[in-house]
C-alpha positions as CSV (number, residue, x, y, z in Angstrom):
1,X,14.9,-33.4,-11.1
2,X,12.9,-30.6,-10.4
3,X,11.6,-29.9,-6.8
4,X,8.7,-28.1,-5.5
5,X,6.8,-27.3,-2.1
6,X,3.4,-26.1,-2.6
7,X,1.3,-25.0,0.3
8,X,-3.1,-25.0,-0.1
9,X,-5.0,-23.6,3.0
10,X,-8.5,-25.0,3.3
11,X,-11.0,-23.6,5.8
12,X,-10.8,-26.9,7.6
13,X,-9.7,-28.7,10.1
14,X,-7.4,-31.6,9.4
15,X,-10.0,-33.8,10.9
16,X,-12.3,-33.0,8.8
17,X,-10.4,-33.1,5.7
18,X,-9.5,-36.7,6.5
19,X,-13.0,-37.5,5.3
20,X,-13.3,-34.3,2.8
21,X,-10.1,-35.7,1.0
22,X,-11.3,-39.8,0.5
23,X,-14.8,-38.4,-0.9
24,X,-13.6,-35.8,-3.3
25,X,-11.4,-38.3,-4.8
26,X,-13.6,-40.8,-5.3
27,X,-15.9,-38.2,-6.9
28,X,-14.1,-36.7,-9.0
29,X,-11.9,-39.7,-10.2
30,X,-16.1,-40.8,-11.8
31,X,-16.7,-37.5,-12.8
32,X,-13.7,-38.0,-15.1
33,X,-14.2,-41.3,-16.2
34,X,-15.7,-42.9,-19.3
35,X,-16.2,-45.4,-21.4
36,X,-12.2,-46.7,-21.9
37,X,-10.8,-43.6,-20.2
38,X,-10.3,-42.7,-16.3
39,X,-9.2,-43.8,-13.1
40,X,-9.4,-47.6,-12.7
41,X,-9.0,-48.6,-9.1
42,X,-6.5,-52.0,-9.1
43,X,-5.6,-52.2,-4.9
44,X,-7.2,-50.5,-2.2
45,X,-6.4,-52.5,1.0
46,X,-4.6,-51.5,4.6
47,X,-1.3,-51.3,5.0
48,X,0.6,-51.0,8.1
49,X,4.4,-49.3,8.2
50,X,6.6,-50.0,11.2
51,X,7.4,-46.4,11.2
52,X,4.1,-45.1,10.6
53,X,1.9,-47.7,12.0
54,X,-1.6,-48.5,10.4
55,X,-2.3,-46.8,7.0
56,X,-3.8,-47.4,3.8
57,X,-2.7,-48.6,0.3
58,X,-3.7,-47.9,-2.8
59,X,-2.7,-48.3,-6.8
60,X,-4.8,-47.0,-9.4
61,X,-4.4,-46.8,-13.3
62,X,-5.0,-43.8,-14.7
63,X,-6.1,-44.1,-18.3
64,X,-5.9,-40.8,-20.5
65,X,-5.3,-41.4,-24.2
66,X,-8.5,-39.5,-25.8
67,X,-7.8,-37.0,-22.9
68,X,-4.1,-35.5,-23.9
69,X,-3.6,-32.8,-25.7
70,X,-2.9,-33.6,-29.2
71,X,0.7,-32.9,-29.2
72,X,0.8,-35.3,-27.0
73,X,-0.9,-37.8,-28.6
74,X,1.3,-37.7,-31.9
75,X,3.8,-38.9,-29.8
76,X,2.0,-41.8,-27.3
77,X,0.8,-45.3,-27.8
78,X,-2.9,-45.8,-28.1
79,X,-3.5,-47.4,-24.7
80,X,-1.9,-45.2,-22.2
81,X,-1.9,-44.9,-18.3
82,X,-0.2,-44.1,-15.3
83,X,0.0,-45.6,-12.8
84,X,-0.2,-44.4,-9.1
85,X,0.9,-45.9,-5.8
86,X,-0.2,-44.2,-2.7
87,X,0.3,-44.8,1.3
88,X,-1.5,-43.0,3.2
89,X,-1.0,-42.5,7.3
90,X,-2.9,-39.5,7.7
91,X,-2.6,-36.4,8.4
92,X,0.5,-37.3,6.2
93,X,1.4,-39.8,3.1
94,X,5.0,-40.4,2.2
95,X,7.0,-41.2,-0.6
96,X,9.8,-43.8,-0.6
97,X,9.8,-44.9,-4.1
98,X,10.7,-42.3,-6.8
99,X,8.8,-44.5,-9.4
100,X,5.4,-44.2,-7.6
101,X,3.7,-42.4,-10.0
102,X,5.0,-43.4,-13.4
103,X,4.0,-43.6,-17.2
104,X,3.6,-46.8,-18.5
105,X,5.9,-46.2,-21.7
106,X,8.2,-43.5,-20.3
107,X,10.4,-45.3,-18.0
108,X,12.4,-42.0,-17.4
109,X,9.8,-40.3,-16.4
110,X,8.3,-40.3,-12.6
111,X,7.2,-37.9,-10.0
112,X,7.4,-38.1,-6.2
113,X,5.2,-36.3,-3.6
114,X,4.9,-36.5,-0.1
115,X,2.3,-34.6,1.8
116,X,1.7,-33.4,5.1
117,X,-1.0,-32.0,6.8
118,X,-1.0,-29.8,9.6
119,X,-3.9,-27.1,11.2
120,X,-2.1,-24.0,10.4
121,X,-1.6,-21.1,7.9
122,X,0.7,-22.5,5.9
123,X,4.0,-20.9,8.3
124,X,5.7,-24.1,9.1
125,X,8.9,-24.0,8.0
126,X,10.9,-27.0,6.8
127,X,8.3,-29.2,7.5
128,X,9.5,-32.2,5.6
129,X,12.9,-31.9,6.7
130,X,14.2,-34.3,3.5
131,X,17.9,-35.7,3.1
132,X,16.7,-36.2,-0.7
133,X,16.5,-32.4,-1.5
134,X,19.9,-30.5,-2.6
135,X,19.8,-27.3,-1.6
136,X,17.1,-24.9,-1.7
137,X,13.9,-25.4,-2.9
138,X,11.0,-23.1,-4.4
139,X,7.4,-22.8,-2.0
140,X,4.4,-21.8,-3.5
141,X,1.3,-21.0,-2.1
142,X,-1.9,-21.7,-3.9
143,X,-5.4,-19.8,-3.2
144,X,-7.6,-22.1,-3.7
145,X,-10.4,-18.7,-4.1
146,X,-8.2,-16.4,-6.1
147,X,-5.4,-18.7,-8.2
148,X,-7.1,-19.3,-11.5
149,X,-7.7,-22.2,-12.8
150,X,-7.7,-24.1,-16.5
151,X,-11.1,-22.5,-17.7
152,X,-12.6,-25.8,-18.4
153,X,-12.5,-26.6,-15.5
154,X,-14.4,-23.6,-13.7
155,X,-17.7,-24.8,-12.2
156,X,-19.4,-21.1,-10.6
157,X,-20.7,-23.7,-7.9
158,X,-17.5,-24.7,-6.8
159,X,-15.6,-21.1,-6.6
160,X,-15.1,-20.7,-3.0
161,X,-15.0,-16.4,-3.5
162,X,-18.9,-17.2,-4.2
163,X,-19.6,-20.8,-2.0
164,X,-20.9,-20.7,1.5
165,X,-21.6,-23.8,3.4
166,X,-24.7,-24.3,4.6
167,X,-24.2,-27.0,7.3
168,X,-20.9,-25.1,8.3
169,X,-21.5,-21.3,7.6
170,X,-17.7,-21.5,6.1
171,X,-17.3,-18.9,3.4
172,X,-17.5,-17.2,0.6
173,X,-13.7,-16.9,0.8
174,X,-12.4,-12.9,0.7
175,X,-9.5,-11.5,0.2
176,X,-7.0,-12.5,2.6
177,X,-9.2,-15.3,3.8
178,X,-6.2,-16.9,5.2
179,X,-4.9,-14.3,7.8
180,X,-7.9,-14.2,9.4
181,X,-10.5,-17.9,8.7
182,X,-10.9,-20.2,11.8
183,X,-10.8,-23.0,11.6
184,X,-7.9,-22.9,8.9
185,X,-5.3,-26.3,7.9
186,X,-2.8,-26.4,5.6
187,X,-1.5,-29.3,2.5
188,X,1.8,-29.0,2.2
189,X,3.0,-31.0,-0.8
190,X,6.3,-31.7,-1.9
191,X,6.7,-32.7,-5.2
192,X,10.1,-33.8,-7.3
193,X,9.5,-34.5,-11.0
194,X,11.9,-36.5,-13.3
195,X,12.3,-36.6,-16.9
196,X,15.5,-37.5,-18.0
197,X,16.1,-37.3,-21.5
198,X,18.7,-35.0,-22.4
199,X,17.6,-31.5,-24.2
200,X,14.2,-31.6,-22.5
201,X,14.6,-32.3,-19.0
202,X,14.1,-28.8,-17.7
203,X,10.8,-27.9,-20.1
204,X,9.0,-30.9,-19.6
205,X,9.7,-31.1,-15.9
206,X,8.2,-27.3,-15.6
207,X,5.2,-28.2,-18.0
208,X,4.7,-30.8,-15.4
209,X,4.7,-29.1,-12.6
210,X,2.5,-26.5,-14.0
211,X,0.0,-29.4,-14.6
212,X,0.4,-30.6,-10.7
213,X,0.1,-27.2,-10.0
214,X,-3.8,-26.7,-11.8
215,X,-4.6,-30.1,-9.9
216,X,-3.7,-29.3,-6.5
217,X,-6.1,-26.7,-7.1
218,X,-8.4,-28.2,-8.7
219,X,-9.2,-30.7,-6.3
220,X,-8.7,-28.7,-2.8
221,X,-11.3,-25.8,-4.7
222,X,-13.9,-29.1,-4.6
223,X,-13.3,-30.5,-1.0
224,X,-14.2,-26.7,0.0
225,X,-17.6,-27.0,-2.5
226,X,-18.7,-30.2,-1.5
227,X,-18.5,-30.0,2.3
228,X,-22.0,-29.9,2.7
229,X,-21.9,-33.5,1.0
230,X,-19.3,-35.5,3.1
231,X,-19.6,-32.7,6.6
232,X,-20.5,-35.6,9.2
233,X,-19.8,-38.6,7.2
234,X,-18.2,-41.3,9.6
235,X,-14.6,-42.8,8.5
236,X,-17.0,-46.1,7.8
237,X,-19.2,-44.3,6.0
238,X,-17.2,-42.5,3.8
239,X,-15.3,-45.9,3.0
240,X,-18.3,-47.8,2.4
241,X,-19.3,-44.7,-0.1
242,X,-15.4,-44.7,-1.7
243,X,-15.9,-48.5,-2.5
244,X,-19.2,-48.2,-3.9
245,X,-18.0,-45.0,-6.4
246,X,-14.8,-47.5,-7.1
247,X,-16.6,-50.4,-7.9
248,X,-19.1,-47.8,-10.5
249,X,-16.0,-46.4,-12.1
250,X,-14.3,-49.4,-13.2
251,X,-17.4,-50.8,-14.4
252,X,-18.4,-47.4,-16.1
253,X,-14.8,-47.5,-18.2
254,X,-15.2,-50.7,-19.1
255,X,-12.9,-52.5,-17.0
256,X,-13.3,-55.8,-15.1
257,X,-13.5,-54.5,-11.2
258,X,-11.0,-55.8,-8.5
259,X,-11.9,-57.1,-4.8
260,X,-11.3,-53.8,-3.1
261,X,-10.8,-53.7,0.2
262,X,-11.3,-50.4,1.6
263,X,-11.2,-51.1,5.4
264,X,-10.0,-48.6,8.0
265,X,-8.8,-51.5,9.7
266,X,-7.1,-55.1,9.4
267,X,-4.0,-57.2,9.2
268,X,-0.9,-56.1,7.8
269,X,-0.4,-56.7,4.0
270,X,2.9,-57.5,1.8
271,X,5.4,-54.4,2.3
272,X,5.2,-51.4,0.1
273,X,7.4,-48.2,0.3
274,X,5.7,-44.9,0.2
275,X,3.3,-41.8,-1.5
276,X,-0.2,-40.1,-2.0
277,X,-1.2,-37.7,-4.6
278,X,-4.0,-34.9,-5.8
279,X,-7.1,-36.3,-7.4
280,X,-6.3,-36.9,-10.9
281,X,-7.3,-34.7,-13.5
282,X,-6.5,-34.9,-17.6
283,X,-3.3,-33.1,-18.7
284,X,-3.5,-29.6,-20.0
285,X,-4.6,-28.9,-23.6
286,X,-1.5,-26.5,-24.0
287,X,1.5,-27.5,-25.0
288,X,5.2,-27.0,-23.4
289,X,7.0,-23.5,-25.1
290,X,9.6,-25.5,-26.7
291,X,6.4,-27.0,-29.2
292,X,5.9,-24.0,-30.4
293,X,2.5,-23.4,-29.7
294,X,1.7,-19.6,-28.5
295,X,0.4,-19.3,-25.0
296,X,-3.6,-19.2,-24.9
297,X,-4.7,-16.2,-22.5
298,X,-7.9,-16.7,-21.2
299,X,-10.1,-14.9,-18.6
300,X,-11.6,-16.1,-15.5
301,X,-15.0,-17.8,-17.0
302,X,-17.9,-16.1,-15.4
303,X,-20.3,-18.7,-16.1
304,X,-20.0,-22.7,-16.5
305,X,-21.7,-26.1,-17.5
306,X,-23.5,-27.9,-14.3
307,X,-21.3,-29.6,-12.2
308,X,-21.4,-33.5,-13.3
309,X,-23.4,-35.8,-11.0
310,X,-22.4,-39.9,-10.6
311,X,-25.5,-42.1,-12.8
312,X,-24.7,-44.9,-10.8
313,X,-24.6,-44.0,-7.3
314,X,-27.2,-42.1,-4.7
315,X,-25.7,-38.6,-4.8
316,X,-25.5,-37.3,-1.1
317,X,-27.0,-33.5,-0.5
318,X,-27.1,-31.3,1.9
319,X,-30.4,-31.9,3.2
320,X,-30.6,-34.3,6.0
């Protein structure tokens, strides 16, 4: 098992990223959906922990056949998902279950994240404070303005070194934005991924990691962007909007949509143990070293395609 802490600043409060975090999902899980591929919502109900107290559950299918890379492909089933289990009791979610996140014909293969979220810099130290972690662990911290990112995935509206909020003032981002930006939080993300099968434990578990890695960044780059869409939103209203863009998604992949339940509050449902995780985005087109495909080097893309906009809902903008 490989473990890693990664730390993402945001020019936030953790306040505000309560509501920033349930939108941008919900976005971005339809902005990568379509027909027979995407993120099909199957529970989304509260939960309450007797540690934790009131929270939120949710399990979602992530479908991605037509979206691997094709040495993946050569090796997976036609209908393929994974499936993800989250609990969330902001400002953190946590993990109890080490098959929360897990592909639906690799039963040796999981990943574990627990997340916390705390108004600082990113200079808490053991913050997670885990019995589960053997010794010492590596801790990354990830720019959301100035780590690059897969270069299909750059959108020049959503690059924070260029962004700046009109309902907020917040940003661009310069460099060393996160010295000296108030007000300033911090994700920190602890994430173990499993693959045992002997011989490729260790590259498949980096290659993972690295794809974990391009989502955290990914999806924290367009909370920043969107702000001026979800700055003011009430928890109600951003859980009325999550169900509506829920119920769209699974209809626009073709899928028969559950009775979600996306209340902030009600009665206590059947027990579940434990975790939350980035928005999901498809796997990398490159492959892992030991596949023998060279390394692609690519530059930051100056320009990029419009960012995608949901058919089926009222987009929100920054006019009010």
């Amino acid at each position: 098992m490989l473990v890693k802490e990664y730390r993402i600043c945001m020019p936030l409060t953790t306040e505000e990223y309560r509501v920033g975090q349930l939108y941008t999902i919900s976005k971005h899980s339809h902005q990568e959906s379509e027909k027979g591929e995407g993120v099909e919502v199957v529970k989304n109900e509260p939960h309450e922990d007797p540690v934790h107290g009131p929270g939120q559950f949710t399990e979602k299918r992530v479908h991605l056949s037509s979206k691997l890379p094709s040495w993946a492909r050569a090796v997976t089933p036609r209908i393929f998902y994974i499936t993800e289990k989250a609990w969330n009791y902001y400002p953190y979610t946590i993990t109890a279950d080490s098959h929360s996140l897990q592909c639906s014909f690799l039963p040796k293969f999981s990943i574990y994240i627990e997340t916390k979220y705390e108004d600082n810099c990113g200079d808490s130290e053991n913050i997670f404070h885990s019995d589960k972690i053997l010794g010492d662990h590596e801790v990354s911290f990830l720019d959301i303005a100035f780590d690059e990112i897969p270069e299909r995935y750059y959108r020049s509206l959503e690059d924070p070194r260029f962004f700046s909020s009109a309902k907020t003032g917040r940003g661009p981002l310069r460099e060393g934005w996160r010295q000296h930006t108030k007000p300033i939080m911090c994700s920190y993300k602890l994430v173990s991924v499993k693959f045992e099968v002997w011989g490729l434990q260790t590259r498949v578990e980096q290659f993972v990691h690295k794809v974990i890695r391009d989502i955290l960044l990914i999806g924290h780059r367009q909370a920043f962007a969107w702000v001026d869409e979800w700055c003011g939103m009430t928890m109600e209203e951003v859980r009325r909007y999550e169900q509506e863009t829920q119920e769209a998604t699974n209809e626009l992949i073709g899928l028969e949509a559950p009775a979600i339940s996306v209340s902030e509050v009600g009665q206590p449902t059947a027990t579940h143990s434990a975790p939350a995780s980035a928005p999901s985005t498809p796997l990398s087109d490159e492959a892992p070293e030991f596949l023998g495909v060279p390394p692609k080097t690519r530059p930051r893309k100056k320009s990029a395609p419009e960012t995608l906009t949901l058919p089926v809902l009222r987009e929100r903008t920054g006019a009010e």
